[in-house]
C-alpha positions as CSV (number, residue, x, y, z in Angstrom):
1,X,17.0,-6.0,14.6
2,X,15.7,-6.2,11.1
3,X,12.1,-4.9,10.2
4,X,11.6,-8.2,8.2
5,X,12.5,-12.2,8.5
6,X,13.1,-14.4,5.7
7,X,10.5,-17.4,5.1
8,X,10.8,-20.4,2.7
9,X,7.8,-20.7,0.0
10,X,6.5,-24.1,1.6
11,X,5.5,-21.4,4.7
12,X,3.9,-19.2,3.4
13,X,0.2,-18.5,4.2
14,X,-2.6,-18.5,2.2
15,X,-2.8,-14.5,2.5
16,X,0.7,-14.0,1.8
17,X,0.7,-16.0,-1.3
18,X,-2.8,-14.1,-2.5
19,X,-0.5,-11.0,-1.4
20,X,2.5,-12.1,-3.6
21,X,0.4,-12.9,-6.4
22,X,-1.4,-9.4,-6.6
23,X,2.0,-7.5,-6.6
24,X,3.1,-10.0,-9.4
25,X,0.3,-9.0,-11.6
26,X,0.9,-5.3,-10.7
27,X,4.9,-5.0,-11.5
28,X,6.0,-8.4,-13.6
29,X,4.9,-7.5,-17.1
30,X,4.7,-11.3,-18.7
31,X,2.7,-13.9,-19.9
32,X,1.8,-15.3,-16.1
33,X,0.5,-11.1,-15.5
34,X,-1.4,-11.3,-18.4
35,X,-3.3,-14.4,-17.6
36,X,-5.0,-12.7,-14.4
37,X,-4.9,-13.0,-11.0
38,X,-6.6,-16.4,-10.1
39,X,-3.8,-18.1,-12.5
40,X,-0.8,-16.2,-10.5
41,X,-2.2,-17.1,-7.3
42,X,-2.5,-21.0,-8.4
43,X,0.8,-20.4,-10.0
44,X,2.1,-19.4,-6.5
45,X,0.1,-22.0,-4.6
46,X,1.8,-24.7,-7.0
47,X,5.2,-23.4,-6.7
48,X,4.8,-23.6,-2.6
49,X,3.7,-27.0,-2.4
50,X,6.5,-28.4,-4.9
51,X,9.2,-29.6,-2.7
52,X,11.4,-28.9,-6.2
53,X,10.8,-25.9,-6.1
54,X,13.2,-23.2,-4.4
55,X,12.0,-19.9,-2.9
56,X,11.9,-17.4,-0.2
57,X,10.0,-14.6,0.9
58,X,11.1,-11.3,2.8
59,X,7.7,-11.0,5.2
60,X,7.6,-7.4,7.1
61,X,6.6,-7.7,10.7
62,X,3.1,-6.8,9.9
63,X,3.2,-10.3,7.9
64,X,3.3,-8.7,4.5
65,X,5.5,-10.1,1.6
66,X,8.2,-7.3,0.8
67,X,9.9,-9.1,-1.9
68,X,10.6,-13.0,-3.2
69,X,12.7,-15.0,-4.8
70,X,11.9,-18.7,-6.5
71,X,13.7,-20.8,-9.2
72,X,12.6,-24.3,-10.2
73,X,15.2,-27.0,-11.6
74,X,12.1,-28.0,-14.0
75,X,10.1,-24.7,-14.9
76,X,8.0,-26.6,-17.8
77,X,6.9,-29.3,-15.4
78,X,5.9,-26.2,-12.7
79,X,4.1,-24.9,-15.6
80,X,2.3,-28.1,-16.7
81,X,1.3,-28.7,-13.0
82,X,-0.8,-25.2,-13.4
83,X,-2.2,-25.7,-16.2
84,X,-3.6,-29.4,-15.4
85,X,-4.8,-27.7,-12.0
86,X,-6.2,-25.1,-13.8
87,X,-7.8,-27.0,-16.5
88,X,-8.8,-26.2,-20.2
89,X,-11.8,-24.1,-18.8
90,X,-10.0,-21.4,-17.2
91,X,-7.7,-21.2,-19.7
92,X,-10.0,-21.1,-22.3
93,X,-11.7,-18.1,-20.3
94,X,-8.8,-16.3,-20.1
95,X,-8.0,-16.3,-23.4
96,X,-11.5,-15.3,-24.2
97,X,-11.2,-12.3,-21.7
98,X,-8.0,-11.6,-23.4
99,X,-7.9,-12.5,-27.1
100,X,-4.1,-10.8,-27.6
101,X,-2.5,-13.6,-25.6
102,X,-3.0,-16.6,-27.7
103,X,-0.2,-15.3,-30.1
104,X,2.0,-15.2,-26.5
105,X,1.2,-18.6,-25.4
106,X,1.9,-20.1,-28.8
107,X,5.3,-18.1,-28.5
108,X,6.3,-19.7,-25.0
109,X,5.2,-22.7,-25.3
């Protein structure tokens, strides 16, 4: 029997997600890292609630993520839906915590 099970995003719990999110911001160098941990974590929530979106989650039997997978047919509409749910504030802050990314955002946009 295997030491883990295999669980779409859309069941996910609130913990795993928050537990997905900090291992994100510790081993995924990019722009999404860079803007902090509350914008991973929304990123996350978002992605689990968009029926578009595809993903799965390898969740140990002590109910801790292992590893993921996710792909959206429309990444730039996933995207906007974050930053409307976010709103201008909290990216405004983020940038202010961390000046170096405007350059970044301007590139991926």
């Amino acid at each position: 029997m295997a030491g883990y099970r295999i669980v779409p995003f859309s069941e996910l719990t609130g913990k795993q997600v928050m537990s997905i999110a900090q291992i994100h911001v510790l081993v995924i160098d990019s722009l999404l890292s860079e803007l902090g941990l509350f914008v991973v974590e929304r990123y996350y929530q978002i992605a689990c609630a968009d029926a578009s979106v595809i993903g799965c989650c390898a969740i140990s039997q002590s109910e801790f993520p292992l590893g993921w997978v996710i792909g959206s047919p429309a990444p730039s509409q996933l995207n906007e839906r974050v930053r409307t749910a976010l709103g201008p504030r909290s990216l405004l802050r983020a940038l202010i915590l961390r000046p170096r990314l405007i350059g970044q955002i301007f590139i991926s946009s």
